[in-house]
C-alpha positions in Angstrom: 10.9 12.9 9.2 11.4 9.5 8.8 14.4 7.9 7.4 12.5 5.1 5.5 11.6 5.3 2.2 8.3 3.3 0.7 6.4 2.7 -2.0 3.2 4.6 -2.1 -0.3 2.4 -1.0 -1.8 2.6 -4.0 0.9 1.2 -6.0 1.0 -1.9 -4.1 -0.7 -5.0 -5.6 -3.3 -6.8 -3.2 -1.9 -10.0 -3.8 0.7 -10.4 -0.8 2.0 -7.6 -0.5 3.9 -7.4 -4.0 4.1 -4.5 -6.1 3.3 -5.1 -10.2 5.8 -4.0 -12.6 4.2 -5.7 -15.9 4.8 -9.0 -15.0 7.6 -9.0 -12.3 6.7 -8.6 -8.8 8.5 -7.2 -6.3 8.5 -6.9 -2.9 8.3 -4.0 -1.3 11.2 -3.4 1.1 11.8 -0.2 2.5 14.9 1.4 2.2 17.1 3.1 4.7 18.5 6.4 3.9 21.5 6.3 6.7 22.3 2.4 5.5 22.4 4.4 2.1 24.4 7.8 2.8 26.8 5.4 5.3 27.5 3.3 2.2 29.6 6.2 0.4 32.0 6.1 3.5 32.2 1.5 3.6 34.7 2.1 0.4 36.4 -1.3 0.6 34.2 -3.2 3.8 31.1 -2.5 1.5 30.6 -6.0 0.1 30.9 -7.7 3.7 28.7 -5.0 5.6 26.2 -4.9 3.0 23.3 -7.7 2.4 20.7 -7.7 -0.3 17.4 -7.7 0.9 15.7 -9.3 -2.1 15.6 -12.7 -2.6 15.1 -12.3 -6.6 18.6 -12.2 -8.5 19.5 -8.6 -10.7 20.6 -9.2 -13.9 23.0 -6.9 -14.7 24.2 -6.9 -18.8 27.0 -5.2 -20.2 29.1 -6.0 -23.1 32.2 -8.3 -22.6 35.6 -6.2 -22.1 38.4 -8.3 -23.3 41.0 -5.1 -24.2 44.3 -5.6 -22.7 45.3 -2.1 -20.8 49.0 -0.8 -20.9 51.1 -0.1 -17.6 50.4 3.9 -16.7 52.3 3.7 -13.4 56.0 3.9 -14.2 56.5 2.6 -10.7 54.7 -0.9 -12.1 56.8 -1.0 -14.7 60.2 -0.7 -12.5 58.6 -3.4 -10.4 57.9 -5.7 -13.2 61.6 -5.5 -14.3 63.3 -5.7 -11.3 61.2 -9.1 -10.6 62.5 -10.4 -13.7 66.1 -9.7 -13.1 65.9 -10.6 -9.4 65.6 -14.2 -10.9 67.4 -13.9 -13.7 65.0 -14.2 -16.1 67.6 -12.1 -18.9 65.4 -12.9 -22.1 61.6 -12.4 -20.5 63.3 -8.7 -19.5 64.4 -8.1 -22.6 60.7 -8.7 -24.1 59.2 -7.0 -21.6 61.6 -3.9 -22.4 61.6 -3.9 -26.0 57.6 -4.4 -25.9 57.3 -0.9 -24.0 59.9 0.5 -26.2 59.4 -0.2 -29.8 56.0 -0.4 -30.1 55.3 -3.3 -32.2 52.8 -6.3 -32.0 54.3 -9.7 -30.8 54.0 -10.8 -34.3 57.1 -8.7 -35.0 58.8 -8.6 -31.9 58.5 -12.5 -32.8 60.5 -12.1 -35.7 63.4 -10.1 -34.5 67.2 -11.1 -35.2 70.1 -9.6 -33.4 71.2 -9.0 -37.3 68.3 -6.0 -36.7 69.5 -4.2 -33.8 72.9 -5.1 -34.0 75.5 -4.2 -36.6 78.1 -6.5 -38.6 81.0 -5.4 -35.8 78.5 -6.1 -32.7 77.9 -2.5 -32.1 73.9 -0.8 -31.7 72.5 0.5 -34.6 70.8 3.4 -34.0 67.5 2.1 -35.7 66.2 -0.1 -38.0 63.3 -0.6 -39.9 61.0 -3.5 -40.3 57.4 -4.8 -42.8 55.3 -5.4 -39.9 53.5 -8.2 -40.7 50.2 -7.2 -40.1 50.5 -4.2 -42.4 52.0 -6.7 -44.9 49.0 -8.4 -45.1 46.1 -5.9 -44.9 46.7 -3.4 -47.4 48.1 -2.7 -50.5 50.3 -0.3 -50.2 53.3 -1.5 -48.2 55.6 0.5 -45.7 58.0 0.0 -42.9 57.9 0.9 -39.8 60.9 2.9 -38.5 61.9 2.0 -34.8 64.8 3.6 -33.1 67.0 1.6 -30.6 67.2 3.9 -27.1 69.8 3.4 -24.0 66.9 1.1 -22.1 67.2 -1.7 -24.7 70.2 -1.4 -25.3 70.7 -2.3 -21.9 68.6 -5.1 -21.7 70.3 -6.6 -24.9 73.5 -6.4 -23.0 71.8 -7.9 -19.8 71.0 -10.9 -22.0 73.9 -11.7 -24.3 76.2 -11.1 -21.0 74.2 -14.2 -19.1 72.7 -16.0 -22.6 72.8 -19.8 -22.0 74.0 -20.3 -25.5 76.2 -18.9 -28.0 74.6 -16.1 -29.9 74.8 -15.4 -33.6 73.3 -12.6 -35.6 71.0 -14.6 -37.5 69.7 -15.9 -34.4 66.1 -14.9 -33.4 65.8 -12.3 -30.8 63.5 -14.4 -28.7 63.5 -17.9 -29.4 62.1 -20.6 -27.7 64.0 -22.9 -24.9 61.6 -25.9 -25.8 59.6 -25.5 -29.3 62.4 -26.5 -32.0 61.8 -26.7 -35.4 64.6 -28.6 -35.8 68.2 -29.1 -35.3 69.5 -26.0 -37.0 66.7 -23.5 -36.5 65.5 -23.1 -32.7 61.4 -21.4 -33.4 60.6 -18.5 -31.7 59.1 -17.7 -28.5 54.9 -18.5 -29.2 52.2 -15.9 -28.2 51.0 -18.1 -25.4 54.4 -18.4 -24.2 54.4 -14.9 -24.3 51.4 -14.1 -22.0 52.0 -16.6 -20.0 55.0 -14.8 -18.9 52.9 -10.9 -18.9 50.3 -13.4 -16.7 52.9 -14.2 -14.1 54.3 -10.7 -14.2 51.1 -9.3 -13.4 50.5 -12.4 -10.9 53.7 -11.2 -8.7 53.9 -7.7 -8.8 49.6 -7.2 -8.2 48.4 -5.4 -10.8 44.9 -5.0 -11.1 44.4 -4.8 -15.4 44.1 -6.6 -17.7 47.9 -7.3 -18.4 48.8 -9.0 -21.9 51.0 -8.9 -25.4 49.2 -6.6 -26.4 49.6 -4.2 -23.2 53.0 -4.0 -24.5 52.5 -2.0 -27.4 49.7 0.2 -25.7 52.4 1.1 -22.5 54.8 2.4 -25.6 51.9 4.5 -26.6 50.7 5.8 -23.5 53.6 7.1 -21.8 54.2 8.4 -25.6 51.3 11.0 -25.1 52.2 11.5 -21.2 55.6 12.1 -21.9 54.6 15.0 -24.6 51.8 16.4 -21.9 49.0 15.2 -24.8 50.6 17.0 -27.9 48.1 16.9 -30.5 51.2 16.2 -33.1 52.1 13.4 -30.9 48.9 11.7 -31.0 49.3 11.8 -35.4 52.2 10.5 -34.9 50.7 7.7 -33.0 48.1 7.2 -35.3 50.4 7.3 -38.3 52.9 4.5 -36.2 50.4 2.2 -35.1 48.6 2.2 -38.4 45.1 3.5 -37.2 42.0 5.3 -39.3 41.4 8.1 -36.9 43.3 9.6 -33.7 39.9 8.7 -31.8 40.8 5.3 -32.6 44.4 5.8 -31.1 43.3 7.4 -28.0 40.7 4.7 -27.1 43.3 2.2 -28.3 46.2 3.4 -25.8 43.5 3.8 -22.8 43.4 7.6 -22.9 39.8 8.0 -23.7 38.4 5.7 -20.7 40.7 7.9 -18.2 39.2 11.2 -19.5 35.7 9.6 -19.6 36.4 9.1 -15.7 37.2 12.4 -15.0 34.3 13.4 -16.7 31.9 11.8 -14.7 33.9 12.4 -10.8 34.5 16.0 -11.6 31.5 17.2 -12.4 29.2 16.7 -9.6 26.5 19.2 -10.5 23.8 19.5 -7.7 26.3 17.8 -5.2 26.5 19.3 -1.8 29.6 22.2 -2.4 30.7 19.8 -5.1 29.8 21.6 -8.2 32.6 22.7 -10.0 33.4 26.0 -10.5 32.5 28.1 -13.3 34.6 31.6 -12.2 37.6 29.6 -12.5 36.8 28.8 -16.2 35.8 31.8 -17.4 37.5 33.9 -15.2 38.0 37.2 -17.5 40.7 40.4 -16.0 39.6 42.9 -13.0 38.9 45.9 -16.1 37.0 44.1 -18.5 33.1 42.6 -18.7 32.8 38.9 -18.0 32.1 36.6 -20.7 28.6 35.5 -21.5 28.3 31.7 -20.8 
């Protein structure tokens, strides 16, 4: 049996050798099966073994994807800090902490003082609680959002103030600016693009391969929220309820959970594969003494 598949004769225009589909006209190349089945085992050397044989381009259309994604691999995240300290970059770790651990939008994390997380005799509060801005704004009913101060910012606060450049107050803003003043008494705060231009050069050293922003950093705090409680239902409505969202499908597309399972769906599945398919026993596998379930 040959390995070449064709187009049948009698679906092939007269006109050069073209094959009609409406009005686009194709030519009809053959394809090779073995170039095909030998493709699943290229992986990576795909794209450089691998030539189109058509000289018209494919237009391929999908939506734009502009989402930032959080950091799933805790190992990216140790990475990403130990950069930071390695060159002494004390106030870009402390974002970067306090982003994955609070849970709040740069537009708050923007507007912290040390008076928040620090009390009158310069020891940690426990927690604090903040208007987030966005919430302030959007809807009529107003409520703060409760965020507890753990041993991983606390170290990163101590990291800071122990190499700070300048003296620190506790009316001063967590993250202000080195450059952007507003004037001689009150230094501004660190700007969004500042912000991601620092997540850009973190994700530029340490190689990650996702989209790596501000907002990643609230979306890592939720993640490793619902991996840390092995998915707990209640831990997802407490997400929902935190990050101020209509429905937990909302959360769980918003903290990346939903694409991952969407993934698994498809790889897992495999029906018709060759001793792929999945198997049913091991769902519905029922005891030694009893009838099986009907499926």
């Amino acid at each position: 049996m040959s390995n070449l598949i064709s187009f049948p004769n009698n679906s092939i225009n007269g006109v050069n050798g073209t094959i009609n589909f409406g009005n686009n006209f194709v030519n009809p190349t053959s394809i090779d099966v073995n170039s095909v089945r030998r493709s699943r085992t290229l992986k990576q050397s795909a794209a450089s073994r691998i030539t189109a044989q058509s000289d018209q381009p494919v237009e391929v259309i999908t939506a734009p994807d502009r989402a930032a994604d959080p950091i799933k691999n805790v190992e990216d995240i140790r990475r990403a800090c130990s950069y930071l300290l390695d060159n002494h970059r004390y106030r870009d770790h402390m974002l970067l902490v306090m982003g994955i651990n609070f849970g709040l939008r740069i537009s708050d994390l923007q507007r912290l003082r040390f008076t928040h997380i620090l009390n009158e005799d310069f020891s940690f509060k426990e927690s604090f609680e903040i208007l987030e801005k966005k919430t302030a704004s959007t809807r009529k009913r107003k409520k703060n959002r409760y965020v507890v101060i753990n041993d991983a910012v606390m170290d990163a606060v101590e990291l800071y103030l122990e190499h700070a450049p300048y003296p620190v107050s506790l009316s001063d803003l967590v993250f202000r600016s080195e450059s952007n003043n507003r004037g001689a008494y009150e230094p501004g705060p660190l700007n969004r693009r500042s912000v991601n231009r620092i997540l850009e050069d973190i994700a530029d050293h340490c190689g990650f391969d996702f989209r790596f922003s501000s907002h990643s950093l609230r979306k890592t705090f939720g993640y490793h929220q619902m991996m840390m409680s092995g998915n707990d239902p209640r831990k997802l409505v407490l997400l929902q309820k935190m990050f101020g969202h209509s429905s937990m499908n909302e959360t769980l597309c918003y903290i990346g959970l939903t694409k991952e399972e969407m993934t698994e769906a498809y790889t897992n599945l495999n029906l018709g594969g060759n001793g792929y398919d999945y198997q049913l026993a091991a769902l519905y596998e029922a005891p030694a003494d009893s009838t099986p379930a009907a499926i």
